[in-house]
PQR file of N, CA, C, O and H, with PARSE charges and radii, in Angstrom:
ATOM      1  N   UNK A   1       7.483 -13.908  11.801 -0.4000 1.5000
ATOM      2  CA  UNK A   1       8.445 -14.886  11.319 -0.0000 2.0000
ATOM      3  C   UNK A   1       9.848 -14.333  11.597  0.5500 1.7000
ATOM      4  O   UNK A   1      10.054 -13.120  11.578 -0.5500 1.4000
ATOM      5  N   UNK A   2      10.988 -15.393  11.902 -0.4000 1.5000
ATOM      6  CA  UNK A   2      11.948 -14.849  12.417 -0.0000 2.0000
ATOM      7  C   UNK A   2      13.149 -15.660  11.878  0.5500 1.7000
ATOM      8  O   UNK A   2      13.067 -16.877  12.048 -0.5500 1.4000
ATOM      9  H   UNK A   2      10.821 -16.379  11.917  0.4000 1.0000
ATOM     10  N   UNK A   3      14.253 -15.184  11.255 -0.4000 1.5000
ATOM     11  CA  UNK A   3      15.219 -16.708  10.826 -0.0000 2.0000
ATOM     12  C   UNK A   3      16.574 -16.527  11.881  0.5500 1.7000
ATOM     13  O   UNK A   3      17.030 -15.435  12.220 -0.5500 1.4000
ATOM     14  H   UNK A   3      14.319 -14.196  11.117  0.4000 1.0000
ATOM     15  N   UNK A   4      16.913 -17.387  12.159 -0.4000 1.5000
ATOM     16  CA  UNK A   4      18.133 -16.990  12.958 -0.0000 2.0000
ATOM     17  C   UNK A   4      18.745 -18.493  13.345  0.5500 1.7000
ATOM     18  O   UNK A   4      18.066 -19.518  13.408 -0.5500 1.4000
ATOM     19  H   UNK A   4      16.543 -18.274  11.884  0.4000 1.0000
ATOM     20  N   UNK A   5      20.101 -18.400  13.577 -0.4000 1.5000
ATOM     21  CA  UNK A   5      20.793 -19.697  13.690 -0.0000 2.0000
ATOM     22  C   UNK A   5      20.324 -20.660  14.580  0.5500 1.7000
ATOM     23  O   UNK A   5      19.811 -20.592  15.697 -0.5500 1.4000
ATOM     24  H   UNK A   5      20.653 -17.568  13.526  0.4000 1.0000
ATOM     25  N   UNK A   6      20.762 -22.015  13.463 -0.4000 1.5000
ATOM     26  CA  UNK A   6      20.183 -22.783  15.008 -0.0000 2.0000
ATOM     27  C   UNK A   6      20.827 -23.269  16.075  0.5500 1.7000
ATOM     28  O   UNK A   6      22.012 -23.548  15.892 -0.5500 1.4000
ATOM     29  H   UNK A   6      21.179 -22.069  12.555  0.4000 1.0000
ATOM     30  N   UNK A   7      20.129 -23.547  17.718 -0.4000 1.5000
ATOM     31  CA  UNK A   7      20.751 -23.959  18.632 -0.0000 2.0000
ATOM     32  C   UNK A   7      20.350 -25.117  19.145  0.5500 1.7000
ATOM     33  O   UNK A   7      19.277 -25.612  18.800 -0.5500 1.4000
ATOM     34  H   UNK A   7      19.166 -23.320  17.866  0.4000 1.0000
ATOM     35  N   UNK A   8      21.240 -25.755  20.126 -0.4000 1.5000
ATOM     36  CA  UNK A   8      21.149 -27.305  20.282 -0.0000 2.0000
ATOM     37  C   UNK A   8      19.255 -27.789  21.217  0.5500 1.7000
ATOM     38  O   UNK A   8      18.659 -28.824  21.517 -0.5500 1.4000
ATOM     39  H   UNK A   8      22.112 -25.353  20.407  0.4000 1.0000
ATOM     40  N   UNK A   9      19.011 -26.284  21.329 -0.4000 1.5000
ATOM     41  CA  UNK A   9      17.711 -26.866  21.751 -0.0000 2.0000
ATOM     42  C   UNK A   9      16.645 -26.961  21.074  0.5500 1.7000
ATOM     43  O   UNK A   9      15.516 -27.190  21.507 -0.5500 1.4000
ATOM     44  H   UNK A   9      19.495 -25.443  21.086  0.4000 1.0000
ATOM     45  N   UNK A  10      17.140 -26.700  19.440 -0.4000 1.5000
ATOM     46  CA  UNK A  10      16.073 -26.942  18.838 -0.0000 2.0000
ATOM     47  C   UNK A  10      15.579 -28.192  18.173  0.5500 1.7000
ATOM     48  O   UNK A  10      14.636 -28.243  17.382 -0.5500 1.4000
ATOM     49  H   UNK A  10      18.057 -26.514  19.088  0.4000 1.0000
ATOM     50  N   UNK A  11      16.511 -29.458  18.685 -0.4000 1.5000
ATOM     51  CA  UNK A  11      16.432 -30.712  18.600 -0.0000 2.0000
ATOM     52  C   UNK A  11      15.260 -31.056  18.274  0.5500 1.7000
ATOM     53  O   UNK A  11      15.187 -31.891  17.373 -0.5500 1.4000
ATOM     54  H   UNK A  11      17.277 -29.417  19.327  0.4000 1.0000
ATOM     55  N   UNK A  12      14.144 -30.611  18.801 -0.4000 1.5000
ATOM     56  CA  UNK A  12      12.632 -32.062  19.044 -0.0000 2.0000
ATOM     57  C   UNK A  12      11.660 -30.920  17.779  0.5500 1.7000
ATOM     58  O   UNK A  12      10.653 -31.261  17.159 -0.5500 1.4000
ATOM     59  H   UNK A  12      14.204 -29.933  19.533  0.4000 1.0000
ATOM     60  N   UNK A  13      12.255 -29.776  17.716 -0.4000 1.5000
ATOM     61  CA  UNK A  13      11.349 -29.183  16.608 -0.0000 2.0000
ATOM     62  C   UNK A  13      11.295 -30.063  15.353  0.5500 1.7000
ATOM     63  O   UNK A  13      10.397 -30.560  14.674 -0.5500 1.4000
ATOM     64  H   UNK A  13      13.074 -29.499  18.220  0.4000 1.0000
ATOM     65  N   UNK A  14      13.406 -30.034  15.316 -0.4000 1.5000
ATOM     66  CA  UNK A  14      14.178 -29.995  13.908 -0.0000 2.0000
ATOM     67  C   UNK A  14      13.270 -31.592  13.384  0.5500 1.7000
ATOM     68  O   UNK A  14      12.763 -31.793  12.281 -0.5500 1.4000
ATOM     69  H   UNK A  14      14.136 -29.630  15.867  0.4000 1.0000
ATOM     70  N   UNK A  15      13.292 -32.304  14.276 -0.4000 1.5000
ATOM     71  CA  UNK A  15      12.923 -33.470  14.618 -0.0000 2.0000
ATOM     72  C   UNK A  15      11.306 -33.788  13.867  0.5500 1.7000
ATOM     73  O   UNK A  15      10.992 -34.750  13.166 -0.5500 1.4000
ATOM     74  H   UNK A  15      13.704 -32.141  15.173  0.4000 1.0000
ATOM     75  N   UNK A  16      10.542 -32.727  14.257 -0.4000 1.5000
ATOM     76  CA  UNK A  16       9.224 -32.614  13.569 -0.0000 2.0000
ATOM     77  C   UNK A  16       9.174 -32.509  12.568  0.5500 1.7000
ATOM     78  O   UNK A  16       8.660 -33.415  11.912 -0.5500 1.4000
ATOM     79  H   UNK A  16      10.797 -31.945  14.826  0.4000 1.0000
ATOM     80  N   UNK A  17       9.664 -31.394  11.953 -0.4000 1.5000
ATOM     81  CA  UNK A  17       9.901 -31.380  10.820 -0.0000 2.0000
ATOM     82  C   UNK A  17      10.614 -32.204   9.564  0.5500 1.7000
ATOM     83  O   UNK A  17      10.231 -32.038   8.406 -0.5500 1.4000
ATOM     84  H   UNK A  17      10.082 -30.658  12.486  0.4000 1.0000
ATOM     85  N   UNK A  18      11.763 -33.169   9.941 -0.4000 1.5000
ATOM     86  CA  UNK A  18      12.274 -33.740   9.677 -0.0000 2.0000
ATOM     87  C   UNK A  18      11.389 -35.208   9.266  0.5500 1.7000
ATOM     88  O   UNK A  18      11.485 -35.910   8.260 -0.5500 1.4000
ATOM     89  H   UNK A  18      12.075 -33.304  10.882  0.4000 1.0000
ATOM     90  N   UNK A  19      10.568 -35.338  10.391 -0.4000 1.5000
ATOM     91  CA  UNK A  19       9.854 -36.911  10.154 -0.0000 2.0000
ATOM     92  C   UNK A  19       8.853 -36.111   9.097  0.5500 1.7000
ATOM     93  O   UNK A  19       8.651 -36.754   8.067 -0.5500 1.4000
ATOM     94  H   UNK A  19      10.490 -34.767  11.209  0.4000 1.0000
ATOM     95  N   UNK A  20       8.278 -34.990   9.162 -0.4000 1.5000
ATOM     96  CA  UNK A  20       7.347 -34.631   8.141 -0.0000 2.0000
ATOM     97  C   UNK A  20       7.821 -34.538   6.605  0.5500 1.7000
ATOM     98  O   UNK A  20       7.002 -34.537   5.686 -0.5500 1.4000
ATOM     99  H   UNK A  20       8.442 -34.468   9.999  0.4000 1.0000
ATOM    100  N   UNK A  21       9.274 -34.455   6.394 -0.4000 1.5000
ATOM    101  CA  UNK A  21       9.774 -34.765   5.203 -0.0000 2.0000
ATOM    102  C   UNK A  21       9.875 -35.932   5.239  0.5500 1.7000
ATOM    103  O   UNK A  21       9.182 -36.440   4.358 -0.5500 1.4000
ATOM    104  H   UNK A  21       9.940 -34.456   7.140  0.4000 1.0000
ATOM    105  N   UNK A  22      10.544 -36.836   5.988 -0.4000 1.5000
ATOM    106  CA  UNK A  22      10.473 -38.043   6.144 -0.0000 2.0000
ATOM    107  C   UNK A  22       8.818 -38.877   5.186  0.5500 1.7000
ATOM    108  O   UNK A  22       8.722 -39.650   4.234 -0.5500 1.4000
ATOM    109  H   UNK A  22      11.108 -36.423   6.703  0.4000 1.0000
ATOM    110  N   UNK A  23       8.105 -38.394   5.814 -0.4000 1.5000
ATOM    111  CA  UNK A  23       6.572 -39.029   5.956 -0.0000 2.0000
ATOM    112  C   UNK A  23       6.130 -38.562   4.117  0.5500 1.7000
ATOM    113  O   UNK A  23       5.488 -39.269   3.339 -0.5500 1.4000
ATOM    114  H   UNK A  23       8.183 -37.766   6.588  0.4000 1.0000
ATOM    115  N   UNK A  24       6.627 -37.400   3.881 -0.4000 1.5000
ATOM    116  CA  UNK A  24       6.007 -37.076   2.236 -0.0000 2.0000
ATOM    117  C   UNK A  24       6.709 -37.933   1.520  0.5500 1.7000
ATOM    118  O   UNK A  24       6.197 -38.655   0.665 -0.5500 1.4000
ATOM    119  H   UNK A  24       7.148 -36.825   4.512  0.4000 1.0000
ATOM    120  N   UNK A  25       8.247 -37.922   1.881 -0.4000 1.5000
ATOM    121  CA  UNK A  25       8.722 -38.783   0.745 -0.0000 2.0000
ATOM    122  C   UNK A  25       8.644 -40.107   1.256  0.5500 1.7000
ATOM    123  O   UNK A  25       9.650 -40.748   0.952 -0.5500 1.4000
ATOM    124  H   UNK A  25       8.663 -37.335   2.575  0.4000 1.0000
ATOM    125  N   UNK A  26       7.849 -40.721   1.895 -0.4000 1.5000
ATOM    126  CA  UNK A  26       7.638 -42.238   2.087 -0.0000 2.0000
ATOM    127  C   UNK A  26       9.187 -43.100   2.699  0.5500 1.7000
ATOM    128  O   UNK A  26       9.470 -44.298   2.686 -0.5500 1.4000
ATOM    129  H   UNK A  26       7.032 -40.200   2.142  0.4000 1.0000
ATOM    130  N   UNK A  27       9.836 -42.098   3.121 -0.4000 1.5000
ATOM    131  CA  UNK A  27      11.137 -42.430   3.537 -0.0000 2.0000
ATOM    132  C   UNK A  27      11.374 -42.699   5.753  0.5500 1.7000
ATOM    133  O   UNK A  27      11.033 -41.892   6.618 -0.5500 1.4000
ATOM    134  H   UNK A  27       9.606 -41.125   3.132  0.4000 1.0000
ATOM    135  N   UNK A  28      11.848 -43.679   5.896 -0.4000 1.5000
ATOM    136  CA  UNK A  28      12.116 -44.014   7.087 -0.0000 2.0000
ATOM    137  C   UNK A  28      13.225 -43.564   7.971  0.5500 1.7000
ATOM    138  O   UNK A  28      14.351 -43.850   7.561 -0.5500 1.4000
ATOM    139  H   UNK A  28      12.126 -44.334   5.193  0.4000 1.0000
ATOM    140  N   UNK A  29      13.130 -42.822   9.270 -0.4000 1.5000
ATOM    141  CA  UNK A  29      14.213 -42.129   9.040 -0.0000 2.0000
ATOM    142  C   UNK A  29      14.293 -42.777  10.849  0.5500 1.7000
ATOM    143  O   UNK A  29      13.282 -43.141  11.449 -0.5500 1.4000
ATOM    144  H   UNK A  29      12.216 -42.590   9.602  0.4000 1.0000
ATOM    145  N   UNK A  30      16.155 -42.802  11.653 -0.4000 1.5000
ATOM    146  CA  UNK A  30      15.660 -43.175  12.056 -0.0000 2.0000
ATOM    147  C   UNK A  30      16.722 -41.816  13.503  0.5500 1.7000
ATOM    148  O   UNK A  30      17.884 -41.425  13.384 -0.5500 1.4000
ATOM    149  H   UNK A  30      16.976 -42.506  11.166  0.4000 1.0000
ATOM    150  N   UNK A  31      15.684 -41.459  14.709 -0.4000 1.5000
ATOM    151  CA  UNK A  31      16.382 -40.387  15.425 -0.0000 2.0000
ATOM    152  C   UNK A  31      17.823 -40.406  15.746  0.5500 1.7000
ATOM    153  O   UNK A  31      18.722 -39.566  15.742 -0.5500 1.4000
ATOM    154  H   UNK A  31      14.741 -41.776  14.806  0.4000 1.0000
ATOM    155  N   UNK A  32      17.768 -41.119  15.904 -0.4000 1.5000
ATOM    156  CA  UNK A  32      19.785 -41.367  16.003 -0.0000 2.0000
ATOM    157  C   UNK A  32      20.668 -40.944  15.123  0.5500 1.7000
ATOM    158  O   UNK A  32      21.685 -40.306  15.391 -0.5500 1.4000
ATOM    159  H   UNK A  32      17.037 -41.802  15.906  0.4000 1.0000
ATOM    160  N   UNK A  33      20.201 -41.385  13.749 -0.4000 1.5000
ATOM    161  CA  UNK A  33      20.625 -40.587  12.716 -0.0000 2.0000
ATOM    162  C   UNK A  33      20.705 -39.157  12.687  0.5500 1.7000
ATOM    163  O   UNK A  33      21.716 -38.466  12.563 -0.5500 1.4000
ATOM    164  H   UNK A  33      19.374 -41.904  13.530  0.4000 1.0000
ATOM    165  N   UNK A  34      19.057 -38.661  12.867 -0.4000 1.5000
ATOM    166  CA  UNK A  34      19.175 -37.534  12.725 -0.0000 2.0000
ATOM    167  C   UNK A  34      19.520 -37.031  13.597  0.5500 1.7000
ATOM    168  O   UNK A  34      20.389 -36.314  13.100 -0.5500 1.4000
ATOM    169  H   UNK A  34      18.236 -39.222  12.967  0.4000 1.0000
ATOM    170  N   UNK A  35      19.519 -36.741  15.018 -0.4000 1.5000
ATOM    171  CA  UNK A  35      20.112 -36.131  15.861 -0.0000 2.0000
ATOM    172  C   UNK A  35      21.687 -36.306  15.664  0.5500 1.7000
ATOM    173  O   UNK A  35      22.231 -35.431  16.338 -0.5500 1.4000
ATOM    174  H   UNK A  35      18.813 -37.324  15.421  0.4000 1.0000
ATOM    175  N   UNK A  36      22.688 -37.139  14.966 -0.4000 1.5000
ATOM    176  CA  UNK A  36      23.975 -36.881  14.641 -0.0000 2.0000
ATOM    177  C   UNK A  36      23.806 -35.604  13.112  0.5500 1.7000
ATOM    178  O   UNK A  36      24.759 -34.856  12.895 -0.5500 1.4000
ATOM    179  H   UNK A  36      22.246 -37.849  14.418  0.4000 1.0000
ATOM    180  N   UNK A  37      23.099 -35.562  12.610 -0.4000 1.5000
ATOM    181  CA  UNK A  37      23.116 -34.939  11.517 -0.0000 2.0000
ATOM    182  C   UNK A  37      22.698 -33.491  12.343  0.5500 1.7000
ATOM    183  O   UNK A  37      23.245 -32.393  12.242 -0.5500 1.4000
ATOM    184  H   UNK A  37      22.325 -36.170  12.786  0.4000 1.0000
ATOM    185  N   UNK A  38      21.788 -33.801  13.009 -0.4000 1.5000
ATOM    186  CA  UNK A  38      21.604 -32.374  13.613 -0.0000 2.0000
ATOM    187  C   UNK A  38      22.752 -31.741  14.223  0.5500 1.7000
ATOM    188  O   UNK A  38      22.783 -30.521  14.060 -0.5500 1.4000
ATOM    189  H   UNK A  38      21.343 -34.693  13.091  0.4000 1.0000
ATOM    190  N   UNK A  39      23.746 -32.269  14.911 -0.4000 1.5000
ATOM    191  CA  UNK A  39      24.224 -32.171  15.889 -0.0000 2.0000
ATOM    192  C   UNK A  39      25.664 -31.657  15.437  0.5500 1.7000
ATOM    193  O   UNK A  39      26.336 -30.876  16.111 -0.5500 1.4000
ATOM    194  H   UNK A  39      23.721 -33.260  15.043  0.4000 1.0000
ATOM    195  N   UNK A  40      26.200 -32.396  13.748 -0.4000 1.5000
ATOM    196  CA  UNK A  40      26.893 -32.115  12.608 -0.0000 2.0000
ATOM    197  C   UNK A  40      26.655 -30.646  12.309  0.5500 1.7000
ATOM    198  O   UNK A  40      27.541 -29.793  12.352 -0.5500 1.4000
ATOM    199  H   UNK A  40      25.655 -33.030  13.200  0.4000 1.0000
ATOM    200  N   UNK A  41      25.756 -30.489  12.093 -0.4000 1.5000
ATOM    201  CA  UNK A  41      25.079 -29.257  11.479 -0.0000 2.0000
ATOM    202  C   UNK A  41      25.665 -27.734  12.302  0.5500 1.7000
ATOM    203  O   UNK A  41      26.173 -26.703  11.861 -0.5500 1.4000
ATOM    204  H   UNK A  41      25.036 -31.183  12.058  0.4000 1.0000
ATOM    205  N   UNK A  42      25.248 -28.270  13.888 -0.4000 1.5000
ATOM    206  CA  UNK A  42      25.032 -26.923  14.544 -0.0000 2.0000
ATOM    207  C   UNK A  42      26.809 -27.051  14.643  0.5500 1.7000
ATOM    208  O   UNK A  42      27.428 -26.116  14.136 -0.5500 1.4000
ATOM    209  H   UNK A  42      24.835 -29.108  14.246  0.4000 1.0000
ATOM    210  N   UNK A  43      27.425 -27.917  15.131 -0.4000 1.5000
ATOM    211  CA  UNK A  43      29.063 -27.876  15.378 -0.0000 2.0000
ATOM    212  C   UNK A  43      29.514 -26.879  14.495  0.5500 1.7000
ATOM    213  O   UNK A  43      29.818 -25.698  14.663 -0.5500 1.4000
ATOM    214  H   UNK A  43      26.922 -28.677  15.543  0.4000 1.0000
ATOM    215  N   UNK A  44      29.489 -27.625  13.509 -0.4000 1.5000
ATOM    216  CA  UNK A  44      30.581 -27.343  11.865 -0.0000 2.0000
ATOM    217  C   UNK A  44      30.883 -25.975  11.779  0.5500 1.7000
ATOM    218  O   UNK A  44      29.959 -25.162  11.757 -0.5500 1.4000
ATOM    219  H   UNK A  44      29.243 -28.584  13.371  0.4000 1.0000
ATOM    220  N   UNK A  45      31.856 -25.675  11.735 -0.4000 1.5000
ATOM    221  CA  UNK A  45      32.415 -24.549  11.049 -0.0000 2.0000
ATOM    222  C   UNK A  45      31.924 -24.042   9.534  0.5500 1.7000
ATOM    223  O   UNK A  45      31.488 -23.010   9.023 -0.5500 1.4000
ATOM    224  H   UNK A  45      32.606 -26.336  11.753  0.4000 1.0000
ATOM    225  N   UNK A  46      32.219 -25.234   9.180 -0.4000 1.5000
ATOM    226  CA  UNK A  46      31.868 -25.328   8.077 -0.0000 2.0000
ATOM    227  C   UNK A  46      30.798 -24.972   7.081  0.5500 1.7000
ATOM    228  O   UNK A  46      30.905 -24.774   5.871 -0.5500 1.4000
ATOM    229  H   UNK A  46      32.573 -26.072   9.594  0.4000 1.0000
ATOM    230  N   UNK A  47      29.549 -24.929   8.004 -0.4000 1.5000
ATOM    231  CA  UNK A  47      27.579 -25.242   7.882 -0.0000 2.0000
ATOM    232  C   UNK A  47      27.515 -23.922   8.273  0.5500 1.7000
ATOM    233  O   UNK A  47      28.363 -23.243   8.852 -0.5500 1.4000
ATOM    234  H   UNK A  47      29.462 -25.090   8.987  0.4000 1.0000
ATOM    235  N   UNK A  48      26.074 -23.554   7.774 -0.4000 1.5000
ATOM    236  CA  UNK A  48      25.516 -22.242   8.033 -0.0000 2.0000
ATOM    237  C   UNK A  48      23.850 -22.969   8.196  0.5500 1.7000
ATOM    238  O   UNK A  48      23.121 -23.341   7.276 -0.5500 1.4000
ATOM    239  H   UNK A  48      25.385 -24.105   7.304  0.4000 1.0000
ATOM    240  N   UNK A  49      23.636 -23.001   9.367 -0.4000 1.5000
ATOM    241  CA  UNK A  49      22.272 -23.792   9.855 -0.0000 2.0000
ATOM    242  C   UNK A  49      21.455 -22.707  10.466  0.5500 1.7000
ATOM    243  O   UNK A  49      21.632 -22.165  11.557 -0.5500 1.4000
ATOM    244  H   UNK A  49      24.228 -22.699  10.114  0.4000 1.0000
ATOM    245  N   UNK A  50      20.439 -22.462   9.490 -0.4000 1.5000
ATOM    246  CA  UNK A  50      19.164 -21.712  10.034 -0.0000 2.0000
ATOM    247  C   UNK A  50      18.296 -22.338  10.307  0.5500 1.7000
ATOM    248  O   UNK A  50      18.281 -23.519   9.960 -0.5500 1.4000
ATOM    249  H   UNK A  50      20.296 -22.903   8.604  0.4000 1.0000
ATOM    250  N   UNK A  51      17.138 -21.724  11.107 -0.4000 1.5000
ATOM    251  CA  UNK A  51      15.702 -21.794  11.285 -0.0000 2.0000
ATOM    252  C   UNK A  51      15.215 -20.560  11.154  0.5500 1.7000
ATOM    253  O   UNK A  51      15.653 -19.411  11.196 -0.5500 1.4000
ATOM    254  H   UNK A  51      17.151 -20.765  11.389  0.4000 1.0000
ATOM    255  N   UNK A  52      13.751 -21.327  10.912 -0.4000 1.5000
ATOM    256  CA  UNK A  52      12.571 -20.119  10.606 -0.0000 2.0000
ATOM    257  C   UNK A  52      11.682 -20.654  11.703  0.5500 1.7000
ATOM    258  O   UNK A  52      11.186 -21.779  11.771 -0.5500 1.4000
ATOM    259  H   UNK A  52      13.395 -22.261  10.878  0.4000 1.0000
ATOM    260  N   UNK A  53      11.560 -19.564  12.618 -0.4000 1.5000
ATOM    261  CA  UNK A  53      10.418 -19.913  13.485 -0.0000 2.0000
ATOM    262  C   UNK A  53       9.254 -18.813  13.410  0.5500 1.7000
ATOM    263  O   UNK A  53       9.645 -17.649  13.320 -0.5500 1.4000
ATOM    264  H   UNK A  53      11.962 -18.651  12.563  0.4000 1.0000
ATOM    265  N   UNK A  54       7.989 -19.020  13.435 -0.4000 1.5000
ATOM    266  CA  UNK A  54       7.185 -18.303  13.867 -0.0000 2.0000
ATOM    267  C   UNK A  54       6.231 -18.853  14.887  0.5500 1.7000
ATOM    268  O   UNK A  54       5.966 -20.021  15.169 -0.5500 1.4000
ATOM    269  H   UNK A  54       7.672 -19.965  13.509  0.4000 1.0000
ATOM    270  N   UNK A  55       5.654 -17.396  15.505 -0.4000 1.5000
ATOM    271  CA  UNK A  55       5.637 -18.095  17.179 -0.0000 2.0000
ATOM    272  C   UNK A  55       6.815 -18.606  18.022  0.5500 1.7000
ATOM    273  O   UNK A  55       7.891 -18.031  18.188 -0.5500 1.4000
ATOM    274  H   UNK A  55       5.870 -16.447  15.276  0.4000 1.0000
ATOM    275  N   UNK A  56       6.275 -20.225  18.713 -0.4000 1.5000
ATOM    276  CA  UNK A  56       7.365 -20.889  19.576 -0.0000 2.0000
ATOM    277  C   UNK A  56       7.583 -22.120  18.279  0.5500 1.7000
ATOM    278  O   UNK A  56       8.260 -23.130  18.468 -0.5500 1.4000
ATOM    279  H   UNK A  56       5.401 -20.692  18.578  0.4000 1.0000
ATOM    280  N   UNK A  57       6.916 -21.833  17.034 -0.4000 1.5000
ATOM    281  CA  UNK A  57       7.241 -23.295  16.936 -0.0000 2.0000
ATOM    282  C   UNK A  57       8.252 -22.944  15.146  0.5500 1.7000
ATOM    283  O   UNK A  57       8.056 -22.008  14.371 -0.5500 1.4000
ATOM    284  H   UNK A  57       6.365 -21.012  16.880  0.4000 1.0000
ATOM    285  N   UNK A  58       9.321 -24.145  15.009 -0.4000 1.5000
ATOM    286  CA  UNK A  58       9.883 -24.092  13.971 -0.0000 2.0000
ATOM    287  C   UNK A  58       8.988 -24.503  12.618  0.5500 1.7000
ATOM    288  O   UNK A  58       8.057 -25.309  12.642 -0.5500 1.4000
ATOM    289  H   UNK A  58       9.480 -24.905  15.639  0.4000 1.0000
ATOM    290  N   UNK A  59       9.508 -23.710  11.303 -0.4000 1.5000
ATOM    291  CA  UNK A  59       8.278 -23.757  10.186 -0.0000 2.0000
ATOM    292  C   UNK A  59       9.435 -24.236   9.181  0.5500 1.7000
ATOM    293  O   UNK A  59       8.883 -24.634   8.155 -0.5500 1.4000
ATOM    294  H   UNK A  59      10.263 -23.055  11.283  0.4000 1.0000
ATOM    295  N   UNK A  60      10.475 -24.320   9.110 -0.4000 1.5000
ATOM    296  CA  UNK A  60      11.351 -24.348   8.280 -0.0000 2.0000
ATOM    297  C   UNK A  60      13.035 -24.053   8.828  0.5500 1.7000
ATOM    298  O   UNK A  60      13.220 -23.122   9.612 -0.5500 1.4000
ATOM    299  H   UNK A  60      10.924 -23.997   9.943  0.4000 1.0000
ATOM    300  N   UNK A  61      14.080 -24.805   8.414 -0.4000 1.5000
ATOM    301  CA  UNK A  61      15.527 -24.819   8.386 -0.0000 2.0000
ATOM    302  C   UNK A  61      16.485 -24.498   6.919  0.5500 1.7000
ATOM    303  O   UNK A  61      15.851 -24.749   5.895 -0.5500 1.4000
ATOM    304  H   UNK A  61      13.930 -25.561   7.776  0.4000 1.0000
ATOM    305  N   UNK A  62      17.364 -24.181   6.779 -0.4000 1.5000
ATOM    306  CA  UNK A  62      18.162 -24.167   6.178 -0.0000 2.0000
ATOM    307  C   UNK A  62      19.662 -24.444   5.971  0.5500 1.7000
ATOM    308  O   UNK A  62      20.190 -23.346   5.798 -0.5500 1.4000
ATOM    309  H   UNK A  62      17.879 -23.978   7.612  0.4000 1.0000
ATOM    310  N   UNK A  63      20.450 -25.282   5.920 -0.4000 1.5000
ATOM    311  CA  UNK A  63      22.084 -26.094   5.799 -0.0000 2.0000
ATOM    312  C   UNK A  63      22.447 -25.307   4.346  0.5500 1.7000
ATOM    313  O   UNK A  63      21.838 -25.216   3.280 -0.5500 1.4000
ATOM    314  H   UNK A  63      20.020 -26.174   6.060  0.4000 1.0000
ATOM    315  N   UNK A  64      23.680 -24.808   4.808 -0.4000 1.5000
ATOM    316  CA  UNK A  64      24.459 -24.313   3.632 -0.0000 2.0000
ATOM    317  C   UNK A  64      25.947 -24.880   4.157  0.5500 1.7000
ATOM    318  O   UNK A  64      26.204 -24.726   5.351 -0.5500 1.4000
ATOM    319  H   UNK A  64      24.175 -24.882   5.673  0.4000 1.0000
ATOM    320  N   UNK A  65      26.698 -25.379   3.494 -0.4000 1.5000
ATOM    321  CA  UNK A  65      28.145 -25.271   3.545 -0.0000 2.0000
ATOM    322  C   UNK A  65      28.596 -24.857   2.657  0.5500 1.7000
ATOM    323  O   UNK A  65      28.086 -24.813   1.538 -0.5500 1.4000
ATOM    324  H   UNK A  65      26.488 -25.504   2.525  0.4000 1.0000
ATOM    325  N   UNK A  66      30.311 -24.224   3.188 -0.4000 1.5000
ATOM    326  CA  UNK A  66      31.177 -23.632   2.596 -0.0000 2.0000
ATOM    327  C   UNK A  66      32.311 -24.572   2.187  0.5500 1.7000
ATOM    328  O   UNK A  66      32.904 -25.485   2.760 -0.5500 1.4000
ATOM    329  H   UNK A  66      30.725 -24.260   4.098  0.4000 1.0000
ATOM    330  N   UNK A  67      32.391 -23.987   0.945 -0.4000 1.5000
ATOM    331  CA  UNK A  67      33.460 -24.960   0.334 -0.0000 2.0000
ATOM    332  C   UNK A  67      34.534 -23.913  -0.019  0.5500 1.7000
ATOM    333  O   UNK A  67      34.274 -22.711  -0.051 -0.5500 1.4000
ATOM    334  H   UNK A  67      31.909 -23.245   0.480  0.4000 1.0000
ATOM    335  N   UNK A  68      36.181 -24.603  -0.375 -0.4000 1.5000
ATOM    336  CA  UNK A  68      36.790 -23.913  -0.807 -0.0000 2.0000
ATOM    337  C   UNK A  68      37.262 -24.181  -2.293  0.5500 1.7000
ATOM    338  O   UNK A  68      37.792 -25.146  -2.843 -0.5500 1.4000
ATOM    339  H   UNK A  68      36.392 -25.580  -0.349  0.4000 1.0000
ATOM    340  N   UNK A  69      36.899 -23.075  -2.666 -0.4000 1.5000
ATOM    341  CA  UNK A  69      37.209 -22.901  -4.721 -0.0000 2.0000
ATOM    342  C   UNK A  69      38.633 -23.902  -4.903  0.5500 1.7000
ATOM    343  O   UNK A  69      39.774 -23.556  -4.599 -0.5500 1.4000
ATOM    344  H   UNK A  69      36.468 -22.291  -2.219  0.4000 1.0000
ATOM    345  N   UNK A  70      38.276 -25.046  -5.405 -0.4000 1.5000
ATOM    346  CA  UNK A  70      39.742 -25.509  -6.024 -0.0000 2.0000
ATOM    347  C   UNK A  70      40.017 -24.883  -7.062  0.5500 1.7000
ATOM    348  O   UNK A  70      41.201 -24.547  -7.083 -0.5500 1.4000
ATOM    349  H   UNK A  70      37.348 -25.327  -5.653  0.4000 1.0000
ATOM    350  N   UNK A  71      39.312 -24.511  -8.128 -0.4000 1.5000
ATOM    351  CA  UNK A  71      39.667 -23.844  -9.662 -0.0000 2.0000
ATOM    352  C   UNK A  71      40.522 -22.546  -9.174  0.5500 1.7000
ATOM    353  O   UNK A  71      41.014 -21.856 -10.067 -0.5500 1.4000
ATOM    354  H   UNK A  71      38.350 -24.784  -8.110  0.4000 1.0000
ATOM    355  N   UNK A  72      40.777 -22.088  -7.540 -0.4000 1.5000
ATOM    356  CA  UNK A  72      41.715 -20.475  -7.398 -0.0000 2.0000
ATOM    357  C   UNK A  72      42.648 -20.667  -7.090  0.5500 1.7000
ATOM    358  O   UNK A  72      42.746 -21.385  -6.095 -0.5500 1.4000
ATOM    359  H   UNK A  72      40.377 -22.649  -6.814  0.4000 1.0000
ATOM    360  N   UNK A  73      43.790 -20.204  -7.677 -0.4000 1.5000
ATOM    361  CA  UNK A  73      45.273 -20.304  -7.431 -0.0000 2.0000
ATOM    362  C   UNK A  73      45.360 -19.362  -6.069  0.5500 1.7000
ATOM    363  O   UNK A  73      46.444 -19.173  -5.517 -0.5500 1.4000
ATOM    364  H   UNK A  73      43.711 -19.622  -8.485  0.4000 1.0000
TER
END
């Protein structure tokens, strides 16, 4: 198992995985969407976008963004 950032070729994995959340929560999702969300993800400065792959194939992702503290002077 291996985690490391993701890159724009991991499109058709993210994709698998994605309809498989899709499919548990009975939710319709549709690629266009997600490939802008994907595509959001890897850009951003902002995002901290992992994968977990083992083997060739992806098992899991992770999206974190950074925000900045309004409560700090």
């Amino acid at each position: 198992m291996r985690i490391r950032k993701a890159r724009r070729e991991d499109f058709e994995e993210y994709l698998r995985l994605r309809k498989d959340t899709f499919r548990y929560y009975r939710l319709k999702g549709e690629t266009r969407k997600i490939k802008k969300e994907f595509n959001d993800f890897v850009k951003s400065p902002k995002k901290l976008f992992l994968v977990v792959e083992e083997g060739n194939s992806l098992i899991g992702y992770l999206v974190a963004t950074f925000l900045t503290n309004v409560w700090r002077k």
